[in-house]
C-alpha positions in Angstrom: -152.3 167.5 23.4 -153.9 169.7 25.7 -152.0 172.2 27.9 -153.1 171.7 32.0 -156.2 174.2 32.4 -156.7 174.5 28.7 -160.4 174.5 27.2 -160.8 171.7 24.7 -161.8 174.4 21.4 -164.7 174.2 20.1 -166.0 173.8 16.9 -166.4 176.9 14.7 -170.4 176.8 13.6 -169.7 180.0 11.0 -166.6 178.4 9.7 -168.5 174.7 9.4 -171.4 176.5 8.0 -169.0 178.3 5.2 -167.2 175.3 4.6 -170.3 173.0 3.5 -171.8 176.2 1.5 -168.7 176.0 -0.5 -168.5 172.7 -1.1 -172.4 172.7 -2.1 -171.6 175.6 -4.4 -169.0 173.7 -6.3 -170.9 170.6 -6.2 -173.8 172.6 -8.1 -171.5 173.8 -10.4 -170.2 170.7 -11.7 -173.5 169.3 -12.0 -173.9 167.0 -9.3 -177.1 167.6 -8.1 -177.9 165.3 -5.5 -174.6 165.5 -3.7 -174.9 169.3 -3.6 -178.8 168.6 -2.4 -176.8 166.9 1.0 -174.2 169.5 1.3 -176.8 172.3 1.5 -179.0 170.0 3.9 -175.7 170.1 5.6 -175.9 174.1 6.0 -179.5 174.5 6.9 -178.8 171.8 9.6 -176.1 174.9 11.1 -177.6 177.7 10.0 -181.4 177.4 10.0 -183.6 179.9 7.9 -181.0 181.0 5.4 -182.8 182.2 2.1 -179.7 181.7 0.2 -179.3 178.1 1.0 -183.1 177.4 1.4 -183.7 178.8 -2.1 -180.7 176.6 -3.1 -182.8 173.3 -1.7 -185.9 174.1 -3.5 -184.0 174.6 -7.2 -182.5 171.1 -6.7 -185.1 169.0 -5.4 -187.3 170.8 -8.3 -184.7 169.2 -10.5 -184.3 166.2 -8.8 -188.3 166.1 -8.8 -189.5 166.1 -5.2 -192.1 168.4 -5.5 -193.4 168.4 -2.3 -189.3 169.1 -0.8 -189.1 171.4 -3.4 -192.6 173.6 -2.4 -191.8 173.4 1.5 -188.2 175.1 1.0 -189.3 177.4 -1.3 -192.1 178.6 1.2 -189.6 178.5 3.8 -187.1 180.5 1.9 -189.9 183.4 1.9 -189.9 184.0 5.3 -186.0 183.7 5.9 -183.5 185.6 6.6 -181.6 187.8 3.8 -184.8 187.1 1.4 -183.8 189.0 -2.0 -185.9 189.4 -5.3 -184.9 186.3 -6.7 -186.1 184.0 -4.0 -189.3 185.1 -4.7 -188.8 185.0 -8.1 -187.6 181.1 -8.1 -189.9 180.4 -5.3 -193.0 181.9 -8.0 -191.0 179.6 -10.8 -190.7 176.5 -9.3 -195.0 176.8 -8.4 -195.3 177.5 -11.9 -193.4 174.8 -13.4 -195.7 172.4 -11.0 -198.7 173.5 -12.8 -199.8 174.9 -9.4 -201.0 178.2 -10.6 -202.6 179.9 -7.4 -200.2 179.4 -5.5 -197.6 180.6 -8.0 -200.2 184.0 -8.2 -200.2 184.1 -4.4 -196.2 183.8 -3.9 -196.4 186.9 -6.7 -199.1 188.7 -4.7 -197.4 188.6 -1.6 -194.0 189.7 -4.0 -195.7 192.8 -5.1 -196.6 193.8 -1.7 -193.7 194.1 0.3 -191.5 195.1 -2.6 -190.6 197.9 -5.5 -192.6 196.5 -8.3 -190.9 195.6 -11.4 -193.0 195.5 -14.7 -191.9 192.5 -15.4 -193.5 191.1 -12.2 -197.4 192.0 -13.5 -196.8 190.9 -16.3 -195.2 187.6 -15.2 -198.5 187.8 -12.8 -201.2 188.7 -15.3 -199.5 185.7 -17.4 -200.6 183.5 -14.8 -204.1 184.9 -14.1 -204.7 184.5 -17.7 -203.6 181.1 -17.6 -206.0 180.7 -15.0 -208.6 182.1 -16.6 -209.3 184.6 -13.9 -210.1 187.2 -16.2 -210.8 190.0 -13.2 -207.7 189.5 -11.6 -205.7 189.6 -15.2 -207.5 193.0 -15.9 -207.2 194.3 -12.5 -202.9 193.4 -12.8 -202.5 195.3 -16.0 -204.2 198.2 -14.4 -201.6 198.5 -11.8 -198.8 197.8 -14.8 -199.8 200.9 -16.6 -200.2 202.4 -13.2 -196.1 202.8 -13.9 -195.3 201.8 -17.5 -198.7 204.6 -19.2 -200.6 203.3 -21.9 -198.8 201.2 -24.2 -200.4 199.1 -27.2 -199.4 195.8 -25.7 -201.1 196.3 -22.1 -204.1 197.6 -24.0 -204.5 194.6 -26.3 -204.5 192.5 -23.3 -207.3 194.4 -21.7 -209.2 194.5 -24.9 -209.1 191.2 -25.5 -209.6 190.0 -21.8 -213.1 192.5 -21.7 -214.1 190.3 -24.2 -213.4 187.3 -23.2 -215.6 188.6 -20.1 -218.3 189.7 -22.8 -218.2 193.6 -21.3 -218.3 195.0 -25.0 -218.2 198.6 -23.9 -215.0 198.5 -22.1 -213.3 196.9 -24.7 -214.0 199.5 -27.0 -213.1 201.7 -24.4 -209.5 200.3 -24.8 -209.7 200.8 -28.9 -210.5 204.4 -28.3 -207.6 205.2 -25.9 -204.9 203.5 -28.4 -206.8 206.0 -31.4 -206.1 208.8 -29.0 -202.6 207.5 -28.3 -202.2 206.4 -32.0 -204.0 208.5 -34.4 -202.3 207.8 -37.7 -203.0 203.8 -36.7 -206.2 203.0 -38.7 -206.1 199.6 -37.5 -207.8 200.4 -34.3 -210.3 202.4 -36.2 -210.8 199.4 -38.5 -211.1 197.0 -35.8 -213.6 199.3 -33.5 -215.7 199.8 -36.2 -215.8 196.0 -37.0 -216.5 195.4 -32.9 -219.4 197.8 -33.0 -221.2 195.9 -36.5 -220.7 192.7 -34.6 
């Protein structure tokens, strides 16, 4: 009952907002995917342009396969608040897993850009180039890879191999002689250089 001159209380947005998160989470947990697809609907209905819970939206209609739900969340999650590393990381995943590879680049691009770059990022990128068969952009990835990692043998096997693909013969050889200067006791690189050259 209401005391004379007493405001009716309102409802608590924060605490409904927590409330249906919770439940969502435990949903999720238990695998039950589409009733934790509605009780996360229920927070971004509250709470708008929440990366958490928008990131949250596009893992689960991705598994419930709406693509095109799925793609718009994870856009939105990108331009939320409290965006984190692994928003853009799912957001890249879920592209991938569609077979939509430029997009999944872009997402990465735009990762790379406005954040510390992890190795595993261009390498995760110059995956996807590759699958592409965008040859430059692969190349011009690993570059900025061993930008931080140095010369390793992997990075420069990639290079190699992608300056062939793109038939410029010099530059690949150019990426034998840097591993025989980083690995003089290595004949292989000798071996194959020489076998490059008698081609």
């Amino acid at each position: 009952l209401l005391v004379m001159g007493q405001m009716p209380m309102e409802k608590d947005p924060d605490a409904d907002f927590k409330a249906s998160f919770w439940e969502a989470q435990t949903l999720k947990i238990t695998d039950r995917d589409r009733a934790a697809l509605s009780a996360f609907k229920r927070c971004d209905s509250i709470r708008p342009d929440q990366a958490m819970v928008l990131s949250e939206l596009a893992r689960l209609s991705h598994e419930l396969k709406d693509a095109a739900a799925a793609m718009d969340y994870a856009e939105r999650s990108l331009v939320a608040e409290g965006v984190r590393d692994w928003h853009w990381e799912e957001a890249a995943r879920i592209h991938f897993e569609l077979d939509l590879l430029e997009p999944t680049a872009d997402i990465l691009e735009r990762y790379l850009r406005q954040t510390v770059p992890k190795a595993e990022t261009f390498e995760t990128l110059a995956a996807v180039y590759m699958e592409m068969r965008d040859w430059p952009s692969a190349v011009r990835t690993l570059d900025a890879l061993e930008k931080k990692t140095g010369i390793t043998e992997e990075i420069s096997e990639q290079k190699k191999q992608l300056y062939l693909e793109m038939g410029e013969l010099e530059k690949a050889i150019e990426q034998l002689d840097r591993l025989i200067r980083a690995y003089p006791a290595d004949l292989r690189y000798r071996l194959e250089k020489a076998e490059i050259i008698t081609f």
